[in-house]
C-alpha positions as CSV (number, residue, x, y, z in Angstrom):
1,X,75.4,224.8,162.3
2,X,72.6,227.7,161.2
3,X,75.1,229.5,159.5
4,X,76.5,225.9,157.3
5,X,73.0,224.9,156.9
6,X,72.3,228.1,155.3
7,X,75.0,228.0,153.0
8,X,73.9,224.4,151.8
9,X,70.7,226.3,151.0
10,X,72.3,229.2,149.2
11,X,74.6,226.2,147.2
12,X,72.2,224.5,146.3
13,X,69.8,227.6,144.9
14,X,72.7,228.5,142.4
15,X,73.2,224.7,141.4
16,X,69.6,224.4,140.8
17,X,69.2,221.8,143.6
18,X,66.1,222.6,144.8
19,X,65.9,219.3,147.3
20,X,66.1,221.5,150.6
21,X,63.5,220.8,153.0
22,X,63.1,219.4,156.5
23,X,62.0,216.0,154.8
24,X,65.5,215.5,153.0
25,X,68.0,216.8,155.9
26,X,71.2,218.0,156.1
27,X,73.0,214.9,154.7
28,X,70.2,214.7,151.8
29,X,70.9,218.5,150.9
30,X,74.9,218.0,150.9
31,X,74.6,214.8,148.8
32,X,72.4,216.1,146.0
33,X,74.8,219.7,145.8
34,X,77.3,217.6,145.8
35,X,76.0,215.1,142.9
36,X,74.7,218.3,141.1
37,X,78.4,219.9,140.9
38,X,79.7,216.8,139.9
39,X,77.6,216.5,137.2
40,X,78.0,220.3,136.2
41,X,82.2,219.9,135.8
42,X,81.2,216.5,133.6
43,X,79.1,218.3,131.2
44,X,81.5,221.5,131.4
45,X,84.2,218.6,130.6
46,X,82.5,217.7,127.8
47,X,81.6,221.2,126.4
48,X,85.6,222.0,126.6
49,X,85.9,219.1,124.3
50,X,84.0,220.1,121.9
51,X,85.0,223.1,121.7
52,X,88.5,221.6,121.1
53,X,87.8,219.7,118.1
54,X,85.9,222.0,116.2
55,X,88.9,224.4,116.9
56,X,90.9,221.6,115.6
57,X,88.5,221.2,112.0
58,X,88.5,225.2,111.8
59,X,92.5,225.4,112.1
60,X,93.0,221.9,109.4
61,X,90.1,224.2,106.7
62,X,92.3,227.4,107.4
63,X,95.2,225.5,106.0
64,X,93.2,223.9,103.2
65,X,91.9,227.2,102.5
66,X,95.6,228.8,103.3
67,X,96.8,226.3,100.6
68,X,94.5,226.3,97.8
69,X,95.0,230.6,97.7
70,X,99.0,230.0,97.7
71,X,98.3,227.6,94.8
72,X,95.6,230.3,92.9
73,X,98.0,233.1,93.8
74,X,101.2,231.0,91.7
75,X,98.9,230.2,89.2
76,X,97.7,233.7,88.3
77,X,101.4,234.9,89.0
78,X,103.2,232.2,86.4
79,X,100.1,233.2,83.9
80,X,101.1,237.3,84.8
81,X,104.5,236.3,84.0
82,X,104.1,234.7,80.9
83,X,102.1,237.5,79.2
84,X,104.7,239.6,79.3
């Protein structure tokens, strides 16, 4: 029981949980690591989602971008072309 109690303590130190005490007890300590990591995969959730759609925006302007060189590139060739 020493040895889970301390591990709840250890837990909750790198979750930032910082609820441990002889006021809150064992069930306390458990129930706020446990509220803490599910907020932590929420927010990590949430990060991974952003970090989808701006991958998403940056991959539709790299076509855009793709695009509008192709287009310059033809244009200056068909002018290259013609001068000669």
């Amino acid at each position: 029981m020493l040895q889970f109690l301390q591990f709840i303590e250890k837990l909750s130190g790198v979750l930032g949980v910082d609820c441990i005490s002889a006021d809150v007890g064992l069930d306390g300590a458990t129930d706020a690591a446990l509220l803490r990591a599910e907020q932590l995969a929420k927010n990590e959730a949430a990060a991974v989602t952003d970090q989808k759609s701006q991958l998403y925006a940056l991959k539709r302007k790299l076509k855009t971008m793709k695009e509008q060189l192709d287009g310059k590139v033809t244009d200056e060739f068909v002018k290259y072309l013609a001068e000669y």
